[in-house]
KEKOL-566139 format. One line per 2 residues: number of its first residue (from 1); their letters; for each residue x, y, z negated of C-alpha. Coordinates in steps of 0.1 Angstrom, whole numbers, plus 2048, in hexadecimal, padded with zeros to 3 digits. Layout:
NUM) a) X:Y:Z; ...
//
This chain:
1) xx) 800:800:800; 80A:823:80C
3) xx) 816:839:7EE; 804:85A:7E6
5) xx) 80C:876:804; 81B:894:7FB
7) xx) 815:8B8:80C; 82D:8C2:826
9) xx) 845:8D9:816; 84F:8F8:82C
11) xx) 86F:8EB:839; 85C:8CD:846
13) xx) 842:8E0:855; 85B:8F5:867
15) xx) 870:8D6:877; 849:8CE:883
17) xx) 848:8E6:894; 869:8EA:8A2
19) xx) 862:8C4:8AE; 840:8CA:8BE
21) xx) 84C:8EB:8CE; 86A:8D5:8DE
23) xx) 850:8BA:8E8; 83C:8D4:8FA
25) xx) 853:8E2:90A; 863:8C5:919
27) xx) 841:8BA:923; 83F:8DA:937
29) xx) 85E:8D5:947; 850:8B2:950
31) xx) 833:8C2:961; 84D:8D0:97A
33) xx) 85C:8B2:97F; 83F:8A1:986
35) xx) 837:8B6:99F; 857:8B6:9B4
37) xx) 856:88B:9B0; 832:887:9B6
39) xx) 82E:871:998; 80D:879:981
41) xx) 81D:88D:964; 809:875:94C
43) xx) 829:85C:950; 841:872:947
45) xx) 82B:880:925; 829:85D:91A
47) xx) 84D:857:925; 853:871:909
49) xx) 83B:865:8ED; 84D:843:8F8
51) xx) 870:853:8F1; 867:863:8D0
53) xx) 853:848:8C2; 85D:81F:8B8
55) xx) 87C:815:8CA; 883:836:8D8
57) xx) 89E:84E:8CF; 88A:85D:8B3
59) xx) 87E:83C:8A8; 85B:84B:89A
61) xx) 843:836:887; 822:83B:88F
63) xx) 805:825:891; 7E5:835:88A
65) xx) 7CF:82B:8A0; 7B2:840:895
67) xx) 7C3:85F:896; 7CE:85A:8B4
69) xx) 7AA:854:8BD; 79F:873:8B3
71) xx) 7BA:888:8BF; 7AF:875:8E2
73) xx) 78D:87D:8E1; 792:8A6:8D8
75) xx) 7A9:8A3:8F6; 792:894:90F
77) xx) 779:8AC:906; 790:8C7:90E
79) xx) 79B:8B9:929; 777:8B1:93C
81) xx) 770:8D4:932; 78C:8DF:947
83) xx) 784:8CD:95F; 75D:8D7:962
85) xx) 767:8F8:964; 77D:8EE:982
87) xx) 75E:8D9:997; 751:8F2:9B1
89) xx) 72E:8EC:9B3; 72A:8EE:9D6
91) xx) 741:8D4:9DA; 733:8BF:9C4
93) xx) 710:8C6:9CB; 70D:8AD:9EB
95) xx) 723:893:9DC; 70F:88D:9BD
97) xx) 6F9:870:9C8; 71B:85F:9CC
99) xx) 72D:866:9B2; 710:860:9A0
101) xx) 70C:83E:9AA; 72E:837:9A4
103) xx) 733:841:982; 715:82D:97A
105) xx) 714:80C:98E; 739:813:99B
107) xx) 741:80C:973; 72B:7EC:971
109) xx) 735:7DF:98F; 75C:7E5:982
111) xx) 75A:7D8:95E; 74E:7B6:968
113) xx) 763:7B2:986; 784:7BA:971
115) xx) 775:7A9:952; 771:787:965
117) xx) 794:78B:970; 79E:791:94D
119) xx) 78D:771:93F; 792:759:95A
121) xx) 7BB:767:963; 7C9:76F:943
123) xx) 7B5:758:92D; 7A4:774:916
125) xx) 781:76F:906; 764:781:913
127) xx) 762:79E:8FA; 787:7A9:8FE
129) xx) 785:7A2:929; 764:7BB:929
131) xx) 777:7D2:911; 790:7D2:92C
133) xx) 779:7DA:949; 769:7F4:934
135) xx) 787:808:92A; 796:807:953
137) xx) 779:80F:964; 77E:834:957
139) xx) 790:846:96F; 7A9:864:96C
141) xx) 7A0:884:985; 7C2:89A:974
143) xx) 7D4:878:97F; 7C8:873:99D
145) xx) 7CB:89B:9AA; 7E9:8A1:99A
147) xx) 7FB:88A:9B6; 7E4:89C:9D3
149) xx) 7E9:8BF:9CE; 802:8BF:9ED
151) xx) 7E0:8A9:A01; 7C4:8BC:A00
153) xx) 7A3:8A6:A09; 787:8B1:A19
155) xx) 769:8C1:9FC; 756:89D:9FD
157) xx) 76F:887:9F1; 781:89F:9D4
159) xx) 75A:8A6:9CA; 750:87E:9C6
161) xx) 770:877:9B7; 76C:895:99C
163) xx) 74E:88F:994; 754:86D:991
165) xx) 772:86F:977; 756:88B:962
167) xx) 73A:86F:963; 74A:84D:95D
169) xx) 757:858:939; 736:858:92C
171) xx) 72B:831:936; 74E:826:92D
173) xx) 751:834:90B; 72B:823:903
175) xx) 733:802:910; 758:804:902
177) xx) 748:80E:8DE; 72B:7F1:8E5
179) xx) 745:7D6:8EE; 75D:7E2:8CF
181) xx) 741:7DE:8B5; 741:7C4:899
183) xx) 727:7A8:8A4; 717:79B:8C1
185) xx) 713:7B4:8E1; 6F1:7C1:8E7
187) xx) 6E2:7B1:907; 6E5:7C5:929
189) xx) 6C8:7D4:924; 6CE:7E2:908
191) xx) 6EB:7F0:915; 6D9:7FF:934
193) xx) 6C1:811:920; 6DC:81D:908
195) xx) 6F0:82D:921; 6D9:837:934
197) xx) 6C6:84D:917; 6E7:858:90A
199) xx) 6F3:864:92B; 6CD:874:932
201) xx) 6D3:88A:90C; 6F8:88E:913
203) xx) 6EE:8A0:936; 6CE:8B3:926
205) xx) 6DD:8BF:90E; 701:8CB:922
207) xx) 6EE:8D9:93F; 6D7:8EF:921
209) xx) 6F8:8FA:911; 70D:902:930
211) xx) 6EC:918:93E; 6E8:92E:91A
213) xx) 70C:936:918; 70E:93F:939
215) xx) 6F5:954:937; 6FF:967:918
217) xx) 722:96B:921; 713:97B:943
219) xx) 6FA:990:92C; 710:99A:911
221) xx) 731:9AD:915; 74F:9A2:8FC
223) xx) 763:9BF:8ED; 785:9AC:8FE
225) xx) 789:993:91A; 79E:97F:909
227) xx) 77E:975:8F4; 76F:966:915
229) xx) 785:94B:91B; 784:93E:8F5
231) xx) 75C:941:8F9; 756:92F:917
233) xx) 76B:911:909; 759:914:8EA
235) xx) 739:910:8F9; 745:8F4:90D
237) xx) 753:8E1:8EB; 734:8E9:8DC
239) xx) 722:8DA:8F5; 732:8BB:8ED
241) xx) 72A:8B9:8CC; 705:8C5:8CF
243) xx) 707:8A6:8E7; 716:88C:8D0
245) xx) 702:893:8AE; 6E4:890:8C3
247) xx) 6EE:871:8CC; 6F5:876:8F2
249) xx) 713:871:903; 729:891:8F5
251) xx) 744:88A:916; 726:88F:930
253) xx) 719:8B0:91C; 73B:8C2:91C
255) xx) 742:8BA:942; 723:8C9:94D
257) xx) 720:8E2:938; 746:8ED:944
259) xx) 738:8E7:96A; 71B:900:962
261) xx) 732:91A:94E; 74E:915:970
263) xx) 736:91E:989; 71E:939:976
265) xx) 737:956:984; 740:961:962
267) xx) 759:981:958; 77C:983:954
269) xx) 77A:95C:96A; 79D:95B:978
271) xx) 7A9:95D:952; 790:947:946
273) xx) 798:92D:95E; 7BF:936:952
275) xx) 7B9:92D:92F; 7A6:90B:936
277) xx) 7C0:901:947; 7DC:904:931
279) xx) 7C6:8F8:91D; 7BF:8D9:92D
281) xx) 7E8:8D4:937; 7EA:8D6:90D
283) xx) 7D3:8BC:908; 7E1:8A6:920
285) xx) 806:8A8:912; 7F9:8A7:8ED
287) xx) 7E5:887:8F4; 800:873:90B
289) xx) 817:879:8F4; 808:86B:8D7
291) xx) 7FD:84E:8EB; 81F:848:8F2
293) xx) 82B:84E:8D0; 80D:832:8C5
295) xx) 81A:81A:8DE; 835:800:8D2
297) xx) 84C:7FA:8EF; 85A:7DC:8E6
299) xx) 837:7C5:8E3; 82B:7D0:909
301) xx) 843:7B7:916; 832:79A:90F
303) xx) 811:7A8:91E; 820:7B5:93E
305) xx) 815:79D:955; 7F2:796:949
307) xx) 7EF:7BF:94C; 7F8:7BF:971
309) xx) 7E1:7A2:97B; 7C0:7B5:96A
311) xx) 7D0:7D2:97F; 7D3:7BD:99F
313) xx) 7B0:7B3:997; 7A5:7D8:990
315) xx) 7B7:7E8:9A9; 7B1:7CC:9C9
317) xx) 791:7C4:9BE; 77B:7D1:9A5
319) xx) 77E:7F6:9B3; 77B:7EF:9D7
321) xx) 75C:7DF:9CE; 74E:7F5:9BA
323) xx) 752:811:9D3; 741:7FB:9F1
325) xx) 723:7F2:9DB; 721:81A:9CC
327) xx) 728:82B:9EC; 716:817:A0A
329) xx) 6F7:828:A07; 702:84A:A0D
331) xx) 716:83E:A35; 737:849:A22
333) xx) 753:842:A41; 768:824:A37
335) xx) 788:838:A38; 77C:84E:A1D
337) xx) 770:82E:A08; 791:823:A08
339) xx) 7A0:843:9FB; 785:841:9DF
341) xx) 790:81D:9D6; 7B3:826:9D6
343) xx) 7B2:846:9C4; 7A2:836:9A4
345) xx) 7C1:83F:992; 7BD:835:96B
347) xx) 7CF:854:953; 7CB:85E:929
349) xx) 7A4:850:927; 7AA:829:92B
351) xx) 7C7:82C:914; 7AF:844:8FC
353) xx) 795:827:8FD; 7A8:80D:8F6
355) xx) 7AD:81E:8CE; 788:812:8CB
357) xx) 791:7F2:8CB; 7AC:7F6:8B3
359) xx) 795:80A:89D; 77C:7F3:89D
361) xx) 796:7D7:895; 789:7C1:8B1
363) xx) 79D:79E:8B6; 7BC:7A1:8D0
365) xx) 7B3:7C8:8CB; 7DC:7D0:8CC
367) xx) 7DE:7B9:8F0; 7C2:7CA:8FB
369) xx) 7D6:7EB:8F7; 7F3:7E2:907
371) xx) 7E6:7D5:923; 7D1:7F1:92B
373) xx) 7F4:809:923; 807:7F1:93F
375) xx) 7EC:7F3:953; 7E7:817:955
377) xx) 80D:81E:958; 817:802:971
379) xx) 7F7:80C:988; 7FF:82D:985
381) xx) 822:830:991; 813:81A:9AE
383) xx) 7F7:82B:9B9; 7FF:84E:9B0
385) xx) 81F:853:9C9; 80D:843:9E3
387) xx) 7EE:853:9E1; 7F8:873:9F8
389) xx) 806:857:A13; 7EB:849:A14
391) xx) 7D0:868:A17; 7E6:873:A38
393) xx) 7E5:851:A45; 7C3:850:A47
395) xx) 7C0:876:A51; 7AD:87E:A37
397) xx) 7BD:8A3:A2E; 7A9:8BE:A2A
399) xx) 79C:8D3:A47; 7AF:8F0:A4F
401) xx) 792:906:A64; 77C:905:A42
403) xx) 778:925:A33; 788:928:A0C
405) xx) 771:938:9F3; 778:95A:9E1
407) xx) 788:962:9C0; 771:977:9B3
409) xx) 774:986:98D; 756:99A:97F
411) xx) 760:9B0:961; 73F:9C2:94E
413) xx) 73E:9E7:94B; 728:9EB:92E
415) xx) 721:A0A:927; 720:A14:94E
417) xx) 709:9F8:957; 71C:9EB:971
419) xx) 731:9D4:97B; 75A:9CE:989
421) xx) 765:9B2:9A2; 785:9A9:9AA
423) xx) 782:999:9CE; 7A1:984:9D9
425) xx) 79F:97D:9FD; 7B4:95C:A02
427) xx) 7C7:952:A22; 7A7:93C:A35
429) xx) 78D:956:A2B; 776:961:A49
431) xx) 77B:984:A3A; 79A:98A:A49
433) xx) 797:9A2:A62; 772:9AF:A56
435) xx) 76E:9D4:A52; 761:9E2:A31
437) xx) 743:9F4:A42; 73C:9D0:A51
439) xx) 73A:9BF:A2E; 719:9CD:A2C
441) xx) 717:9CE:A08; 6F4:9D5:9F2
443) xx) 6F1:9F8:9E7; 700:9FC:9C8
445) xx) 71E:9EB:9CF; 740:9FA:9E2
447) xx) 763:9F2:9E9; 773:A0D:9D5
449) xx) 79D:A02:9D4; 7AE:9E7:9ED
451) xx) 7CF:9DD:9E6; 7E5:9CC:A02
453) xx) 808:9C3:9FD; 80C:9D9:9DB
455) xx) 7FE:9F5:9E5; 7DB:9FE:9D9
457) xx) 7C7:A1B:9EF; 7A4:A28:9F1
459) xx) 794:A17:A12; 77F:A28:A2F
461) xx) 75D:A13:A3E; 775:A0B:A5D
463) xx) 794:9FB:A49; 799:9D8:A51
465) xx) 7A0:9C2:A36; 7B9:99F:A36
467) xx) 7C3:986:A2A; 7D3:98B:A09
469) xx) 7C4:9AA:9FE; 7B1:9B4:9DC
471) xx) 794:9C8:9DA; 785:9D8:9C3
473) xx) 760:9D9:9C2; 749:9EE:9AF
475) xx) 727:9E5:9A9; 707:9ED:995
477) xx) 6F6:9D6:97D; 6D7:9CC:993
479) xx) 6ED:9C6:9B5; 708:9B1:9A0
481) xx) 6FD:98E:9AA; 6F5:99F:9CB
483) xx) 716:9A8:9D6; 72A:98A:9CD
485) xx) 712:97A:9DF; 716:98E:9FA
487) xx) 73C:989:9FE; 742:969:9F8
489) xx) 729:965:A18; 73D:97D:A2A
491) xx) 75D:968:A1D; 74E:94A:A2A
493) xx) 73B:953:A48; 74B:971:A57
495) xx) 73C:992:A5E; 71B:983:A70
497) xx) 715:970:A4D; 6F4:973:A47
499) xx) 6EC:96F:A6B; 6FE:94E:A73
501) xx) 6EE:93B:A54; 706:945:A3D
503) xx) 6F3:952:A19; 6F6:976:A0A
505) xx) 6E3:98D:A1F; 6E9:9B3:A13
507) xx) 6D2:9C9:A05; 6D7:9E3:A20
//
């Protein structure tokens, strides 16, 4: 038995805090060499925690499972914040159905596929093989973009596959949490209903949440902008736990309550979207590293093998499958399928999961964690490098002629009862070349400052704006929604928007 724990003394608490400030920044630096090697930065944070933890250079003993647990669950729900505050809605919008579909039956289809191979390949008994196929079928969108940032894919497949990796949590964590529990597992049934009202409150009540904040940060003007960053994730966290205590599915409730909050057109965006994502890189490195740290190096040996067969099984099988099934009803070309199947990448939330287990002190519960840490980090340095290869091969990068949408920032003007927007006009804007007279914005609203090239001036009715340029746009209160409307149509369409089926027709 542990002796009584004493407070950390000062001196302790600063080499703490030397220690995580050197972990940090290490991590950092990781994040750059990930990106020059193409490997998902998740390998090289849990090639740290590996390093400072049993058997590494540091030789740290930790083994608290339900910490880690914890920790992993406040990072996730950071993390899916971040990453619902990312999801464009209009690229998401007509992929729904599908992703839908295959964060639903794509998960079914996957858990029993992989937990058959479990059983009948590596000898497990049926509660530990659907464990298994629960805690892989989650799959990783920061893994799986983080290795095509230099591929850009066309809107339908990066909207499928993000929505995807926000859905699937939800089913996974029930039927992980189901499988872990002490007793016999509830029949199918059961199941289906559980998840399915869980998931039904989770999105009620996300959806409510993400809509109310929305509209009272748009309604109510904060004495600094700082506070709007730390107020949007707020809501978002909140959602989760408004989500969670009444009994829905807290993961489902923060995503789309971020998705709501990301697309809402809020003030002071651009920062807002700054802060979640650091946000979202310090989750990431926080929990990888203390998986890696919880992680004893020196036991995975004996489970190697077993862990790359359930990965064959996963990887060759169970997710091919799982995408025909979920995606043949919506004529999905078979080229795209196959990037789908491929880019399944598993990151933090199978290795997250697989605490339940440990928690819950389930039989085999320490196998089951170290094949699911092989698994993700062999399959990963697989699939991740080749992922890009594999999107050009089948032509599948993004297309060039489609028009990019605007930065737009939106800061209130109280007392003046208007409004400013910052309008960025990127490189494959249909702006480019517009005149200012042409934009034909609502009255109310003008182009008061352009600057081009560091040099800001006052601009006539007849100057043509391009590529690269910030404006500054000034409108009233009333016309506010008006005129974003209005130039991100003109962004997208041109100056015949309007009149070539492109929305936002002006007020004049």
């Amino acid at each position: 038995m542990r002796g009584k724990e004493r407070p950390l003394t000062v001196h302790q608490l600063n080499e703490l805090l030397l220690i995580c400030s050197l972990v940090l920044l290490i991590a950092v630096a990781a994040v750059r060499i990930s990106s020059r090697s193409g490997l998902p930065s998740l390998l090289l944070y849990l090639g740290i925690g590996i390093a400072i933890g049993q058997d590494g250079i540091f030789d740290v003993k930790f083994d608290n499972a339900e910490l880690t647990q914890v920790i992993g669950y406040a990072a996730l729900v950071v993390i899916l914040a971040e990453g619902g505050l990312g999801t464009k809605w209009k690229e998401i919008k007509p992929a729904l159905p599908a992703a839908v579909v295959l964060s639903t039956v794509g998960v079914a289809v996957s858990v029993g596929v992989t937990a058959a191979g479990a059983h009948y390949l590596v000898g497990l008994d049926w509660r530990q093989s659907l464990i298994i196929g629960a805690v892989v079928s989650s799959t990783d969108a920061a893994a799986v973009f983080s290795v095509l940032r230099k591929v850009p894919l066309p809107s339908r497949i990066t909207g499928v596959l993000e929505a995807e990796s926000g859905f699937n949590d939800a089913p996974v964590v029930i039927l992980v949490v189901a499988f872990s529990t002490v007793g016999p597992v509830d029949e199918w049934y059961v199941l289906l209903g559980t998840i399915v009202l869980e998931l039904a409150i989770g999105a009620s009540v996300g959806l409510a949440m993400g809509w109310l904040g929305a509209y009272a940060l748009r309604h109510v003007a904060l004495p600094a902008s700082g506070l709007y960053p730390i107020a949007v994730m707020a809501i978002a966290v909140s959602a989760y736990a408004a989500g969670a205590i009444a009994h829905g599915s807290g993961f489902l409730a923060v995503y789309l309550a971020a998705m709501v909050l990301g697309n809402s057109k809020l003030p002071h965006w651009p920062a807002t979207r700054g802060f979640a994502d650091g946000l979202g890189w310090i989750a990431q490195i926080g929990m990888f590293v203390l998986l890696g740290l919880l992680v004893t190096p020196h036991e995975l040996l004996a489970d190697f093998w077993p862990a790359v067969m359930v990965g064959l099984v996963l990887t060759m099988i169970a997710r091919p499958l799982s995408a025909l099934i979920s995606l043949l009803p919506f004529r999905i070309p078979w080229q795209e399928q196959a990037l789908m199947s491929w880019a399944g990448l598993r990151g933090a939330v199978p290795i997250i999961l697989a605490t339940i287990p440990l928690v819950s002190e389930v039989e085999g519960s320490d196998r089951i964690f170290n094949i699911v840490f092989v698994l993700v980090v062999v399959y990963t340095l697989v699939q991740g490098p080749t992922l890009p290869w594999l999107a050009k091969w089948l032509r599948l990068g993004d297309d060039p002629s489609e028009a990019a949408d605007l930065g737009i920032e939106s800061a209130p003007l109280e007392r003046l009862r208007g409004h400013l927007l910052s309008v960025a006009i990127p490189e494959r804007s249909r702006m480019h070349g517009v005149e200012v007279a042409e934009l034909r914005l609502p009255h109310g609203a003008a182009v008061t400052l352009v600057v081009r090239e560091g040099t800001s001036f006052v601009p006539l009715p007849t100057t043509v704006l391009r590529r690269g340029d910030e404006l500054l746009v000034v409108t009233t209160d009333p016309v506010r929604d008006a005129a974003e409307r209005r130039l991100r149509a003109v962004g997208q369409g041109g100056k015949l928007a309007g009149w070539l089926g492109t929305g936002g027709n002006s007020a004049h």
